[in-house]
DRENMINU-482204 format. One line per 8 residues: their letters; for each residue x, y, z of N, C-alpha, C, CB. Coordinates in steps of 0.02 Angstrom, whole numbers, m for minus. Each point is the difference from the previous one (the first is absolute). Last residue first. Glycine has a CB too. Layout:
BEGIN
A> X,Y,Z,X,Y,Z,X,Y,Z,X,Y,Z ~ ... .
***
This chain:
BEGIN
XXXXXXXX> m2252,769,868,67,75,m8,m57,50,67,64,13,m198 ~ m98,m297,124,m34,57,m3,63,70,30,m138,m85,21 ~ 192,m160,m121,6,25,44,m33,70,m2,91,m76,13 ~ m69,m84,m194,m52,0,50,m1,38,50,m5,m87,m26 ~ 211,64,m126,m58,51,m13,m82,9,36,71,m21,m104 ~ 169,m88,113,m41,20,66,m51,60,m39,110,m23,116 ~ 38,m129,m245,m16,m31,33,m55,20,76,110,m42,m75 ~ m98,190,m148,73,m48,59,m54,m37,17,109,82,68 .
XXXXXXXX> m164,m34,m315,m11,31,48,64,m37,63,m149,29,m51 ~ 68,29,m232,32,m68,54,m18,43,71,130,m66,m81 ~ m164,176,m161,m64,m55,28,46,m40,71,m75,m36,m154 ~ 227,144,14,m45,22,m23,m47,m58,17,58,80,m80 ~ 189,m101,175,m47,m20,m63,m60,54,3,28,m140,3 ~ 155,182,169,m65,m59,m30,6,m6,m40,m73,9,36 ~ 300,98,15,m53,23,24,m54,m80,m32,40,171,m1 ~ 192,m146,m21,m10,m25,84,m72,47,4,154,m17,67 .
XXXXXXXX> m31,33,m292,6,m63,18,m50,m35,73,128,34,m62 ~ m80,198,4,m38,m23,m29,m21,m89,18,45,108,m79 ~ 135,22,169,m75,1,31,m51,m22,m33,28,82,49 ~ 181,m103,m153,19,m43,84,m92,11,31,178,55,43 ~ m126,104,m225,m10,m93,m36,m17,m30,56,95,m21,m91 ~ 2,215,131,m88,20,m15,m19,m75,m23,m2,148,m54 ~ 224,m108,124,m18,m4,58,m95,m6,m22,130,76,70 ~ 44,m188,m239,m8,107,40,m65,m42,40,26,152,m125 .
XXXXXXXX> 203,m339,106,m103,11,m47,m3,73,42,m100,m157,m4 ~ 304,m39,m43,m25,48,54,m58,34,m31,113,19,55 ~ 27,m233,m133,m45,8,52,m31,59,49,54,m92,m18 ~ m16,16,m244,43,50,62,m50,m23,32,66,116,m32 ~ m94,m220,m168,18,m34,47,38,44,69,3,m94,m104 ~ m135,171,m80,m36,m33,29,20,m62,47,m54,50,m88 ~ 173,147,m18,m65,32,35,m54,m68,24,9,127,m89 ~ 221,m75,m62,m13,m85,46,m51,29,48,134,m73,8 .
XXXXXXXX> m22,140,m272,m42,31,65,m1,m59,51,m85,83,m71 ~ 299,m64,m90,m58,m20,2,m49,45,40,55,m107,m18 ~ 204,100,m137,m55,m1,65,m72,m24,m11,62,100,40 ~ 198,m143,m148,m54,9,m26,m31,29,73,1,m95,m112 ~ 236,32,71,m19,m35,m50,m65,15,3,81,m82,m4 ~ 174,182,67,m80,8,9,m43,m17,m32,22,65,35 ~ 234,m137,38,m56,5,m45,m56,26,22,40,m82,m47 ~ 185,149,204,m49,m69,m28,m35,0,m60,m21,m17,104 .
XXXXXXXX> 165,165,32,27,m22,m29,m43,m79,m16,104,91,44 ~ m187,61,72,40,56,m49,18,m56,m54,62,102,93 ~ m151,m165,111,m35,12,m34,20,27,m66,m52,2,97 ~ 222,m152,84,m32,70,m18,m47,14,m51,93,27,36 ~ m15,m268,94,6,33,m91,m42,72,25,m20,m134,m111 ~ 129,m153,210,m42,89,26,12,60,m67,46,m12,160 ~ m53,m233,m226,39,37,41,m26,65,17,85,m60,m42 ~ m113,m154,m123,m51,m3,60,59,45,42,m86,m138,m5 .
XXXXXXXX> 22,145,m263,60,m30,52,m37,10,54,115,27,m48 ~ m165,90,m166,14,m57,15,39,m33,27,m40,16,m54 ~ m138,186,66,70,m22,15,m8,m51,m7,41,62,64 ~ m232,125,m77,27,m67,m8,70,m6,m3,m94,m22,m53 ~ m136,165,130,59,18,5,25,m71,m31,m3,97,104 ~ m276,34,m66,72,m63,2,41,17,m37,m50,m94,14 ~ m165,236,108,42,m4,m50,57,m50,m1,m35,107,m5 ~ m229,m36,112,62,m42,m23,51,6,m33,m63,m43,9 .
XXXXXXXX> m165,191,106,50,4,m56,52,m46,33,m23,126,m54 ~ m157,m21,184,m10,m71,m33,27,m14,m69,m99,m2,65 ~ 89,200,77,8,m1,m46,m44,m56,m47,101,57,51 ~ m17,m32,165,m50,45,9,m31,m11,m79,59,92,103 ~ 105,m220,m32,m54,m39,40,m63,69,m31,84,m79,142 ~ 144,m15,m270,m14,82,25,m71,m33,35,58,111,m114 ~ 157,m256,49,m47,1,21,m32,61,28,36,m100,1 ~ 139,m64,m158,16,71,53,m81,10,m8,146,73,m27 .
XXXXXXXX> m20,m294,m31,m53,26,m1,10,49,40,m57,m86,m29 ~ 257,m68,m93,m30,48,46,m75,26,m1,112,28,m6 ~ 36,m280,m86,m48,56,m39,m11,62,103,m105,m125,m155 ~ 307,m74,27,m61,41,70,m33,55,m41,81,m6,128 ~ 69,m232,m208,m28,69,m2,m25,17,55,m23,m4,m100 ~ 174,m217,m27,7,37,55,m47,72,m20,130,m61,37 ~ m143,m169,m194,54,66,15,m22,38,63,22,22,m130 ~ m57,m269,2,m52,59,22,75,33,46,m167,m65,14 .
XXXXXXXX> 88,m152,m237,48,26,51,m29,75,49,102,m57,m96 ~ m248,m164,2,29,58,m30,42,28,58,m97,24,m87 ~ m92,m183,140,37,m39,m62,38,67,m35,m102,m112,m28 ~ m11,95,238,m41,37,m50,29,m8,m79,m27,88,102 ~ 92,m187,132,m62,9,m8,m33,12,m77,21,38,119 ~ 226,3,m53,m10,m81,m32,m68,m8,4,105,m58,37 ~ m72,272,16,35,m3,m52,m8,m94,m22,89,129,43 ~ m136,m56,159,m59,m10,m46,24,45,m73,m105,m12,116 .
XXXXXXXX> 256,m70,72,m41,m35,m9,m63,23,m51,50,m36,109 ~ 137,180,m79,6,m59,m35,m47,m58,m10,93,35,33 ~ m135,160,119,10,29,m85,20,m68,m47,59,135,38 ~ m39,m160,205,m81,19,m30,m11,m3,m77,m11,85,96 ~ 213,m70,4,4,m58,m10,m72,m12,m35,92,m24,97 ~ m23,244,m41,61,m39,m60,m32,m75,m22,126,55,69 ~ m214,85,132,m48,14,m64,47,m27,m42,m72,110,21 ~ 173,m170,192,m43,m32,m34,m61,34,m48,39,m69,94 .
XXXXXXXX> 158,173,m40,14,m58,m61,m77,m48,23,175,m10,m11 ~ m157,223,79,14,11,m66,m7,m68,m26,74,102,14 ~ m90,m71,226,m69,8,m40,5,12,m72,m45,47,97 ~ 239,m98,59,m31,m64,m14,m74,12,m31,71,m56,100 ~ 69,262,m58,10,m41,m64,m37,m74,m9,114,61,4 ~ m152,75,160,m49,39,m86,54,m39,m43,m53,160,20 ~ 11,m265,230,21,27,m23,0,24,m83,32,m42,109 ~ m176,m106,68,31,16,m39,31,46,m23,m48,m56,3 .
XXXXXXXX> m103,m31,162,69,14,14,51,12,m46,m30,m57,78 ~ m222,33,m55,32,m32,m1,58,m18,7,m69,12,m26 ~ m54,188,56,m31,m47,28,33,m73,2,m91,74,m33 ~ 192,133,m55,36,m15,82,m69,m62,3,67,155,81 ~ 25,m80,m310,m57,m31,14,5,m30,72,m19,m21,m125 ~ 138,224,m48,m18,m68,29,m41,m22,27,66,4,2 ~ m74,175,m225,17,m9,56,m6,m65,45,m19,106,m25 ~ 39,35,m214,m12,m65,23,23,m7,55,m3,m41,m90 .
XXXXXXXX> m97,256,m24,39,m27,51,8,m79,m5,m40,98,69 ~ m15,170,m212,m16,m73,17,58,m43,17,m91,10,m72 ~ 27,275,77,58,m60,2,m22,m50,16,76,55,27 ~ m165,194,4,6,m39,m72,41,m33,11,m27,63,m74 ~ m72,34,292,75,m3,m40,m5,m44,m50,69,19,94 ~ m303,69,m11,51,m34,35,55,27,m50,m66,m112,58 ~ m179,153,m101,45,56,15,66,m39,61,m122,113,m24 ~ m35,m248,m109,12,49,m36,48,65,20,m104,m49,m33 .
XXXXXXXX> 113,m219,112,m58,69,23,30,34,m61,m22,21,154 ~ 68,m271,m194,22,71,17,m45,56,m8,100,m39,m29 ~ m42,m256,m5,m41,70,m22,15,47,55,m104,m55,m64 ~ 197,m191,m97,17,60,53,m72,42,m16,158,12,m3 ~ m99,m276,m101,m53,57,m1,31,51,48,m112,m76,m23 ~ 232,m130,m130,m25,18,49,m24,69,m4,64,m81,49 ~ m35,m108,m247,1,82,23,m18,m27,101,m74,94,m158 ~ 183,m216,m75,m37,m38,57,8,90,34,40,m181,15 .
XXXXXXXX> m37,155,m300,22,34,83,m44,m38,51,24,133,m40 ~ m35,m123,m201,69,m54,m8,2,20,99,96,19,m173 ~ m342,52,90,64,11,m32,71,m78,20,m46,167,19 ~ m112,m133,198,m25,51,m80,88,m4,m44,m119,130,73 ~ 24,m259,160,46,13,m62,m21,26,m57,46,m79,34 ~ m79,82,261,m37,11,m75,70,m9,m18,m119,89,m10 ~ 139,m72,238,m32,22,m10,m77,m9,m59,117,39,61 ~ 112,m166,84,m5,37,m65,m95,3,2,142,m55,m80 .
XXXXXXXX> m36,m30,290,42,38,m23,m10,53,m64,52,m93,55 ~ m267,28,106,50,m31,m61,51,48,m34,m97,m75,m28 ~ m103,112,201,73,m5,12,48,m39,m44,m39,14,105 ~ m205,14,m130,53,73,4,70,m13,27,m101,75,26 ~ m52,m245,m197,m7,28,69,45,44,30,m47,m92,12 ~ m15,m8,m249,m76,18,52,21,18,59,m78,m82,m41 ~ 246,147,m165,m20,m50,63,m79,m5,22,121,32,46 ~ m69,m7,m324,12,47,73,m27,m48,51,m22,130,m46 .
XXXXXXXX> 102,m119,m257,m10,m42,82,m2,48,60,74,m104,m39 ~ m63,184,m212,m7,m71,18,m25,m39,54,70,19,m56 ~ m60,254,m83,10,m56,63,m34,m53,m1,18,76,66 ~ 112,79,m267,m68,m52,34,4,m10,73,m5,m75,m105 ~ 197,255,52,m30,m56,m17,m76,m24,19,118,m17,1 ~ 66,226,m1,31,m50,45,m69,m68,m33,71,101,141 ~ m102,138,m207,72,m12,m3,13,m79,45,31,154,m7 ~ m275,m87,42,44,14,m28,76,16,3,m98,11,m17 .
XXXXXXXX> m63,m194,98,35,41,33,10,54,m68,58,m91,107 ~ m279,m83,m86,82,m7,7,5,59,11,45,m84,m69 ~ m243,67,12,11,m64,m8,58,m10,m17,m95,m19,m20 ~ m22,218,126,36,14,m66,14,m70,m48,61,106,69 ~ m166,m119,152,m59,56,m44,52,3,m73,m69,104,123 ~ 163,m242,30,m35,m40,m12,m67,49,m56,50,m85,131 ~ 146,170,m7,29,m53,m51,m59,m27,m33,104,m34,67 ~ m165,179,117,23,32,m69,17,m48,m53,44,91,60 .
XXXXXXXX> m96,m167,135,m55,26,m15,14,38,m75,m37,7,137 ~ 234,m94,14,m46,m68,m45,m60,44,m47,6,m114,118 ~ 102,263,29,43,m19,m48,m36,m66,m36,108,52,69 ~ m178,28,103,m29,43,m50,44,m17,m47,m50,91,60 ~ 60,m226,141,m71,m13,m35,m8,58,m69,m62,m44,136 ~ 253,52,m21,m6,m70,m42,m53,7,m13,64,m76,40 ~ m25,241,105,42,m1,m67,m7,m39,m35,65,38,35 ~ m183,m71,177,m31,49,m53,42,3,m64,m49,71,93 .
XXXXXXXX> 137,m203,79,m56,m23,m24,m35,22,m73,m3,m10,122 ~ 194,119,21,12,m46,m26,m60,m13,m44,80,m29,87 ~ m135,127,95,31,56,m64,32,m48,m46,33,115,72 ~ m95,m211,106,m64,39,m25,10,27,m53,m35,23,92 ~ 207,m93,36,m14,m92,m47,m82,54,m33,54,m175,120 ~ 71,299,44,44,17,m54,m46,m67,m56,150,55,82 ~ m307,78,55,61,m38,17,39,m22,m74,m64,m49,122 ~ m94,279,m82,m7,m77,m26,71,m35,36,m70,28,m137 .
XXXXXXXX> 33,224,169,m30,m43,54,m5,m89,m32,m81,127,52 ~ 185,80,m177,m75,m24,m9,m32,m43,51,25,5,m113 ~ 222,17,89,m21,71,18,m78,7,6,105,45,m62 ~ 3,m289,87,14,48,m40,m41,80,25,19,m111,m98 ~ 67,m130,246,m54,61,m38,18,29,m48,m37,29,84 ~ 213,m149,39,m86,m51,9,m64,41,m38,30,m47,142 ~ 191,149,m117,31,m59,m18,m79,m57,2,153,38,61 ~ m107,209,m102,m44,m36,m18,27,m68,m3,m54,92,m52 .
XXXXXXXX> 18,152,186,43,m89,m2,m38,m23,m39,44,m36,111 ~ m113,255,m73,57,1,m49,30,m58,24,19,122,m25 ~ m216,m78,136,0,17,m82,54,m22,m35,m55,95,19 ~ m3,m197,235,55,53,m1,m25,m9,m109,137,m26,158 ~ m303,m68,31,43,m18,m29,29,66,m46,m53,m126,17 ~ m146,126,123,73,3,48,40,m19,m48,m29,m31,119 ~ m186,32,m221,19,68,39,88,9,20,m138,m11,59 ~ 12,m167,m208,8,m27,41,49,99,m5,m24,m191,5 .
XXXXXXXX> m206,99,m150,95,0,m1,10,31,81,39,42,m159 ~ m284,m64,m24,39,m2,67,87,m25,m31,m132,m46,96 ~ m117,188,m231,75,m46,28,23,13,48,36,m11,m81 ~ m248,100,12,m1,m85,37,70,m20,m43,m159,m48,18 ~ 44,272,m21,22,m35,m43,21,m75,m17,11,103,13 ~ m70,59,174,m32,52,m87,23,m55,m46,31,153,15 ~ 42,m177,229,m65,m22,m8,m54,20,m70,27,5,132 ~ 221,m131,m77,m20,65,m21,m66,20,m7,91,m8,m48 .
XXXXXXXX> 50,m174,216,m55,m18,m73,m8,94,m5,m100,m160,27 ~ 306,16,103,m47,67,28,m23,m12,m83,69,110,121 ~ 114,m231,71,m55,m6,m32,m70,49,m25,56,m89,55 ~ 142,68,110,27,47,m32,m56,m9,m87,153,m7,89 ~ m207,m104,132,81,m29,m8,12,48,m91,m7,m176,88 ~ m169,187,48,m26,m15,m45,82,m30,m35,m132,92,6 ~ 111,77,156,m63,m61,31,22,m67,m48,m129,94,26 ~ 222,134,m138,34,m17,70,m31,m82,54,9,164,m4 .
XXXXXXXX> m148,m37,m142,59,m41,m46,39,m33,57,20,88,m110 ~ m169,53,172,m42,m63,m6,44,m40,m46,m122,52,17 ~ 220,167,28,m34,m31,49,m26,m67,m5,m19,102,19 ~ 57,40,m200,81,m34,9,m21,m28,101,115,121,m117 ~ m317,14,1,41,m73,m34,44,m28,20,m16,28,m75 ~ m67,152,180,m18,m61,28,6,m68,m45,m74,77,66 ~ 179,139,m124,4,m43,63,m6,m56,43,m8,67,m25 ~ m14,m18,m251,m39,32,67,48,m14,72,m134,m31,m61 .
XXXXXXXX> 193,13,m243,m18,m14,81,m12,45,49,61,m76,m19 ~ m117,71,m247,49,32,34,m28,m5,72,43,78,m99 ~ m96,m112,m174,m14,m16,79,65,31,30,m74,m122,m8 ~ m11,114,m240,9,37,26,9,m3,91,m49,31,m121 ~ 77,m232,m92,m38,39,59,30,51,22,m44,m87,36 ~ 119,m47,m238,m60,51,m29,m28,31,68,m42,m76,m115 ~ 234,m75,142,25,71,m52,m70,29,m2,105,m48,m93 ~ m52,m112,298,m49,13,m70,17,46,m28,m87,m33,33 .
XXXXXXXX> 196,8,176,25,m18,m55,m34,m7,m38,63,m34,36 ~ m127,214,152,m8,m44,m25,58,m41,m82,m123,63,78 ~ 123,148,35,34,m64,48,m33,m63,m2,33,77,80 ~ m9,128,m259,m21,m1,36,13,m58,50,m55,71,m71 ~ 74,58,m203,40,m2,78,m60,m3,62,114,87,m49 ~ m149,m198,m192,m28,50,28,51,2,57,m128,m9,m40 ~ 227,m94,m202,m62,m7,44,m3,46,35,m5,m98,4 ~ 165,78,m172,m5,m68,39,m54,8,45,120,m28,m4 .
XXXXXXXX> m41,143,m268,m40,11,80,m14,m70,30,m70,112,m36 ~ 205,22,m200,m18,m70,54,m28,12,70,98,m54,m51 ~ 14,175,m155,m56,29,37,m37,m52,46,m12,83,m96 ~ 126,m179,m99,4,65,37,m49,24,15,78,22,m40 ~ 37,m259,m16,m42,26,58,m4,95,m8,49,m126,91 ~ 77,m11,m276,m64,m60,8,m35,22,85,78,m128,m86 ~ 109,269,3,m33,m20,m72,m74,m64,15,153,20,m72 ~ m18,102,221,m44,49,m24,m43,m36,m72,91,109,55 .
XXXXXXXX> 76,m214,96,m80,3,56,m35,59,m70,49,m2,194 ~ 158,m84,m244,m55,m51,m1,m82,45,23,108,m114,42 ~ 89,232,m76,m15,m17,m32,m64,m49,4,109,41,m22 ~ 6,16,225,m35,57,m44,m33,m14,m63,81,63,45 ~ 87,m220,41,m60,m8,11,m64,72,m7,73,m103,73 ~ 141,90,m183,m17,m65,0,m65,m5,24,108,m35,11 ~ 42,228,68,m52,m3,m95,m32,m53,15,78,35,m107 ~ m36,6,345,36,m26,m56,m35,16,m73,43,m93,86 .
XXXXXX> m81,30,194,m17,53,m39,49,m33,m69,m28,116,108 ~ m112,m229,109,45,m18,m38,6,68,m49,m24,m137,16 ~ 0,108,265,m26,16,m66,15,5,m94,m24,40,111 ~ 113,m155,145,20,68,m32,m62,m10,m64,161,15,33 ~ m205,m207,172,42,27,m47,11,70,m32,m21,m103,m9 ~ m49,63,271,m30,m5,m67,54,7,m53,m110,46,43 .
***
């Protein structure tokens, strides 16, 4: 695991926009809001189940046998890395679109309809790509490579370079290199974005902090009392074996 980041710099941050920050309930469940905690016969029927295991207080699943601290396919939240991906963009658009743009950085103009597009959104003079980040990971946005395709993080710099040009001639105006960071509290459902102009790996510290948000309706994790709520009748419904005399 990386070293924990210490320093004024970041002391500072965390007190002035997190204090007293809370990441959720200790327990072996990754749902920050579930209290669970495996059985035996949990990590048993996991085991069957090729390391496959549904939380039964809360109905998230994630995969038992896979090692917490790799996050070369997972993040710490059991999401895959394109999951966690997804979400940053979707809260990052959600905000651009509640504030009708970015503050410090611009209107937003244009956003991809689809997730794997080099550039993200153009808010402002900026073709932005999107990063997001567990809340309690190593503050540091990544442009990282791309082993699906074989690309290497520089052949992923220049084609967001070329991206950036094409809808620079799209959008009839010139467009400057950005990343926007989404740091992500799951327990919280607190957003906070980071801006750099430039597409390079960038320490939190040393970024813009341009605004937060709530994103409670695009987290995907829900308290365990909602999850039941959700999975009881209706008022008047009945099962399917209510004929069945008891």
């Amino acid at each position: 695991m990386p070293a924990p980041v210490t320093g004024p710099k970041w002391e500072r941050l965390k007190q002035e926009l997190w204090p007293g920050e809370f990441h959720g309930i200790d327990s072996d469940c990754p749902n920050p809001y579930c209290d669970y905690n495996l059985t035996p016969e949990d990590i048993q029927d996991a085991e069957y189940a090729n390391g496959k295991f549904t939380c039964p207080q809360c109905r998230w699943s994630w995969n038992l046998m896979s090692d917490p601290e790799d996050t070369r396919d997972r993040t710490r939240t059991g999401m895959t890395l394109g999951e966690m991906g997804k979400l940053g963009e979707d809260v990052v658009k959600q905000y651009a679109k509640e504030m009708q743009g970015i503050p410090e950085i611009g209107q937003l103009i244009w956003e991809s309809p689809v997730y794997n597009d080099p550039i993200d959104l153009v808010a402002g003079d900026y073709a932005i790509e999107v990063k997001s980040l567990h809340s309690e990971v190593f503050p540091r946005f990544k442009i990282a490579a791309d082993p699906g395709s074989g690309m290497k993080r520089a052949d992923v710099i220049r084609k967001k370079i070329q991206r950036m040009a094409e809808l620079s001639n799209h959008l009839g105006k010139q467009l400057y290199p950005g990343m926007i960071g989404a740091r992500l509290n799951f327990y919280t459902a607190r957003a906070d974005f980071f801006f750099a102009p430039e597409y390079k790996d960038r320490l939190m510290t040393a970024m813009q902090h341009v605004g937060f948000t709530d994103f409670s309706k695009l987290n995907p994790f829900k308290r365990p009392e909602d999850v039941q709520k959700m999975s009881l009748p209706a008022q008047g419904e009945t099962s399917d074996y209510s004929d069945i005399p008891f």
